[in-house]
N, C-alpha and C positions, 0 to 999 in steps of 0.2 A: 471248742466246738467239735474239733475233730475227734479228741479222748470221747465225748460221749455220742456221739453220732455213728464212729466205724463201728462200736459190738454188735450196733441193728442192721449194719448195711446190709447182711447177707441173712436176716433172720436168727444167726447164729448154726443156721445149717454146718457149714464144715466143721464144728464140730464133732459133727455125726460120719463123718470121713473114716474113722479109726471103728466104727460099730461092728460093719457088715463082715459078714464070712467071706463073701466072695469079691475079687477086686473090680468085679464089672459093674456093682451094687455102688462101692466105693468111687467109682469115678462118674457114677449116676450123679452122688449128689456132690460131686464137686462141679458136673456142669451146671445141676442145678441151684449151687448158691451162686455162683456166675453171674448167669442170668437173673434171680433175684437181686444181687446187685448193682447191675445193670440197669434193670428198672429202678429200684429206692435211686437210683444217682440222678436217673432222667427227672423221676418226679423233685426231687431235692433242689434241683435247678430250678423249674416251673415253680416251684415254692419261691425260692431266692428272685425268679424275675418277675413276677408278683408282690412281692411284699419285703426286698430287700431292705428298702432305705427303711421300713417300719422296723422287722428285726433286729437289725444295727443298732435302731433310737432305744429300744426295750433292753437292749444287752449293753448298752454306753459305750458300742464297740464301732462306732463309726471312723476311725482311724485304719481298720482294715475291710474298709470296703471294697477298695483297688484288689483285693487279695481272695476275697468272701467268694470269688467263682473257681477257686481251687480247693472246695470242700467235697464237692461231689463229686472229682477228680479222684483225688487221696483218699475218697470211702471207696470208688472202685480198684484205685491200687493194691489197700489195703487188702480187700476179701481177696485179690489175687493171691497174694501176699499168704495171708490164712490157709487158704486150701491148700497151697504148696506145700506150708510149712505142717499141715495135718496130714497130708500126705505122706511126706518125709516121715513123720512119729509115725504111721501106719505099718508104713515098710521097715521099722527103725533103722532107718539111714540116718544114724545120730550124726556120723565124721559128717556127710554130704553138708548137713544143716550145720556142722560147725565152721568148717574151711571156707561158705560162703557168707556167713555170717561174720569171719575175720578178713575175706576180701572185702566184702560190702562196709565194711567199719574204716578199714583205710583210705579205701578210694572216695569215702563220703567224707571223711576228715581231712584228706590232702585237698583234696573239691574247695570246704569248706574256708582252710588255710588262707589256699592260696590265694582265689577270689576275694577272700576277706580282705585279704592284704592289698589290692590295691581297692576295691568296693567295701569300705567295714560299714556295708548296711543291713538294716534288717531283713528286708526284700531278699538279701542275696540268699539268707538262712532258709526263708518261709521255704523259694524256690527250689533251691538245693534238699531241701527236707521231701517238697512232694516227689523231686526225679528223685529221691533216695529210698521211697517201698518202691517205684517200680522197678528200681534198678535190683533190691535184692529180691521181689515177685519172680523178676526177669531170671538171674541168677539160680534161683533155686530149680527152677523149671529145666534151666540147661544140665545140672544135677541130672533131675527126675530122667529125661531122656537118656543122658550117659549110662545110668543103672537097670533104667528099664526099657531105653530101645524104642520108646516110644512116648510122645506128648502125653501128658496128664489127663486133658479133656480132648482126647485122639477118637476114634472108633471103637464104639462098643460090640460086645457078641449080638447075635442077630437075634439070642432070645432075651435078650436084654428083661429087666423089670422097669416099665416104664417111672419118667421121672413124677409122673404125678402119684403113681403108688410109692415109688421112695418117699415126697414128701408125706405122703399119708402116713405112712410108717414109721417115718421120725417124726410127727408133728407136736410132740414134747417139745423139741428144741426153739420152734418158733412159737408156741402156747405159752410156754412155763420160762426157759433160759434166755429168750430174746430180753422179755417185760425186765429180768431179772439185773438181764446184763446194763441196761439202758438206765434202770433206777442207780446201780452201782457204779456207774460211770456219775451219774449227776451227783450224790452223795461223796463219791471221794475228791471229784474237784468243786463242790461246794465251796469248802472253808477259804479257796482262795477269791471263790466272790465276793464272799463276806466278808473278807479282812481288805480287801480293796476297800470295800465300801463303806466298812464300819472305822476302818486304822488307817488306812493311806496304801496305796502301789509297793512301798516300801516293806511292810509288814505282809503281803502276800509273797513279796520277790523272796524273804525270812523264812516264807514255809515253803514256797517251790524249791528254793533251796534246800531246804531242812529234808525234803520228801526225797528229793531227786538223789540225793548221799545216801539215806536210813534205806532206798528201794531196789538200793546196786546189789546185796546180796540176794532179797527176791528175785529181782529178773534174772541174775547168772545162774545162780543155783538153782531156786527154787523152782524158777520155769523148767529147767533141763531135768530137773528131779519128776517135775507135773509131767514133760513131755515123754520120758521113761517108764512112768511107771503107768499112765494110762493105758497104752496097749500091751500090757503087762498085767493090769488088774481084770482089762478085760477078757485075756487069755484065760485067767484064772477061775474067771466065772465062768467060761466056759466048760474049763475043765473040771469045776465044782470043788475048787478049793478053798482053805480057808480064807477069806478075804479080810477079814478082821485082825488076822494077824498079820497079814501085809501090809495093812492098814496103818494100825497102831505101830509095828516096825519103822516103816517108812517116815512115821512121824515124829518118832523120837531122835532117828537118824539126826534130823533138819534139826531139832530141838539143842540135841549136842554138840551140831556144827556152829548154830545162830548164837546160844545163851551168849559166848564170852564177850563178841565180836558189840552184840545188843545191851549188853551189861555195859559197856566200858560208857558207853553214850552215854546212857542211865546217868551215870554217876560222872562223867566229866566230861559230858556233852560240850556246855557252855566255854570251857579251857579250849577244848581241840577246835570246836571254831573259830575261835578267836584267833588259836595260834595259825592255823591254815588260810584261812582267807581274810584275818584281817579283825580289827578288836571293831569295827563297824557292822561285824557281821555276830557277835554275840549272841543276838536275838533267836538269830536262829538254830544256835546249840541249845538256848533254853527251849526253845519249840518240839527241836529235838528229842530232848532229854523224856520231854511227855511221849511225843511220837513213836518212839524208840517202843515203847511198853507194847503199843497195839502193832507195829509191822514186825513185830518179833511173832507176834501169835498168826500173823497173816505168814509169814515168810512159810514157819510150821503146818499151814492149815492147806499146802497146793498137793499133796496125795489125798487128804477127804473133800477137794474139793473134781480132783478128777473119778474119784469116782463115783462121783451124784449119777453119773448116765448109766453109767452098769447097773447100779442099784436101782435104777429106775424109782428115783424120787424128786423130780426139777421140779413138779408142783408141789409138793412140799418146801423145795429150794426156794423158788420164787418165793413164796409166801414168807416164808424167812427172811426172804431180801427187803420185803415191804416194809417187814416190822423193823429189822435192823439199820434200814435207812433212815425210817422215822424217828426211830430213839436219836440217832446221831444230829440229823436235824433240830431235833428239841435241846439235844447237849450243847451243840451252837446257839440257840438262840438264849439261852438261859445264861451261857458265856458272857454273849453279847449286849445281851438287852438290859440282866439283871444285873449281875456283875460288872459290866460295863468293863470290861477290859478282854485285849486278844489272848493273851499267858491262861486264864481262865478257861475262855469257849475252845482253846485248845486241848487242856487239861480233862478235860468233859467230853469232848469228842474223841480224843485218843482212850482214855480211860473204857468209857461205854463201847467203844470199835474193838477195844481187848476184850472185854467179856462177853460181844457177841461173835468173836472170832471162836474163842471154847468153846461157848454150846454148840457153833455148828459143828466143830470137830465131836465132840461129845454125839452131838445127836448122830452125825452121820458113822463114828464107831458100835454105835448102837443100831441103826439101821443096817449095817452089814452083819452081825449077827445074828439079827432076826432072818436075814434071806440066806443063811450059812446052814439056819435051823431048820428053814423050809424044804433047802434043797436036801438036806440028810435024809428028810423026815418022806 
């Protein structure tokens, strides 16, 4: 609930944080995804004390009811969280966002440890996971002041651009990249509703696992490659460089780093997890083996996908995201329904997630060309 809820908390505004030329602009709209958060949290509540116990019965999630009033808590943590961490890629203060990303990592795993150890419940995790964005929200902030001498969302110049013309100005991000973000959040944890429902708890815990291994090299690398090169492409447009070959570079980088690491799954997926966590967990190296195909092309695809906003194309983005949610959706149900087995609507959902992961690279090295030709011309 939280994977697909926090992209909308804040509209997707902060990431319009990294846009603006001037940093009085830049700290516009990080009060203003703030406060939109702020509000989605308040309304999200009044939703949940309304119509909780209905929710729950429609999601077959009535086991975390006790827990359901810590969602619109962790989407306000979260957008914290976001704007810091856009902030930091603005300034690139890459160390800042590393060294508290390696405190915040211990101190949330010694947390986790030790509590466990004498409480090994699940509660203890939920609880410790929400204090754990605000604590590295909190963290990164202390950063931000260190460097710049001054709060994040502090006092702006007096001729400031008010926040309602920021948002006018960015209004792509909540048009086009909000819809976008919120579909692709339901779409990539789909498959574990469906295999709950269609195969048992068991065969979803096979792909949360299988996911959470094949997406260690995307979040380390890939993100920090996304979070580098965004204020870096952005630069470049402004300086009217080529983008296309920063583009296409940038991708092949990742290409060369991922192939061998994504290769070896490929082909001996089903062995390493068996040997690693047990021959009860097999299942999920063959899940793997499929999944491996398409989070190779994802891993590759975080430079064309940072710079959709330079190129100023999220409504072509979103609309991409519609069509490629759908396919994957029909990949699963054709898995499930026709085929009647999970190895299948896995096979079919990773397969189609890979060849809509290329065209959008395709499309989007194509789209920086044509705005490469515009600006010469």
């Amino acid at each position: 609930m939280i994977a697909v809820l926090t992209p909308i908390a804040a509209l997707t505004y902060p990431i319009a944080i990294v846009l603006p030329k001037e940093d009085d602009d830049a700290r516009g709209i990080a009060s203003l995804s703030m406060r939109i958060a702020l509000f989605v949290s308040l309304l999200v509540t009044l939703i949940l004390l309304v119509g909780n116990d209905k929710i729950l019965a429609v999601l077959n999630a009535e086991a975390i009811a006790k827990y359901i009033w810590l969602v619109p808590l962790v989407m306000l943590f979260a957008t914290w969280l976001q704007v810091a961490q856009q902030w930091l890629i603005r300034k690139k203060q890459f160390l800042v966002t590393a060294r508290v990303t390696v405190s915040k990592t211990i101190i949330s795993s010694i947390a986790k440890a030790a509590i466990g150890w004498f409480h090994p419940l699940a509660s203890v995790l939920i609880v410790i996971t929400t204090i754990d964005n605000a604590l590295y929200a909190f963290l990164l902030n202390i950063g931000i002041k260190r460097k710049d001498g001054t709060t994040l969302l502090g006092k702006r110049a007096s001729n400031r651009t008010s926040l309602r013309e920021l948002a006018k100005r960015h209004k792509d991000f909540p048009l086009y990249r909000s819809p976008i973000a919120f579909v692709n959040a339901i779409s990539q944890h789909l498959p574990v509703l469906l295999l709950a429902a269609f195969s048992g708890a068991a065969s979803a815990g096979f792909f949360v696992l299988a996911i959470r291994i094949l997406s260690i090299p995307s979040e380390i690398i890939g993100r920090s490659v996304g979070s580098v090169f965004y204020p870096k492409i952005n630069e470049a447009a402004h300086d009217g460089q080529n983008l296309t070959h920063l583009i296409v570079k940038a991708t092949l980088a990742l290409a060369a780093i991922g192939l061998v690491p994504y290769a070896v799954i490929i082909v001996f997926g089903p062995a390493l997890f068996s040997f690693v966590f047990g021959a009860e967990w097999v299942e999920a190296g063959i899940y793997s083996r499929w999944m491996a195909f398409m989070l190779f092309f994802m891993f590759i695809n975080k430079p064309a996908i940072a710079a959709i906003p330079v190129l100023d194309i999220q409504k072509g983005y979103m609309l991409f995201g519609f069509i490629n949610a759908t396919i994957k959706i029909a990949a699963l149900y054709v898995g499930f329904v026709i085929f009647k087995t999970d190895t299948e609507a896995i096979a079919l959902f990773s397969v189609f997630g890979a060849l809509s992961y290329i065209i959008l690279i395709i499309w989007i090295i194509l789209s920086s060309k044509r705005k490469t030709t515009v600006e010469v011309n």
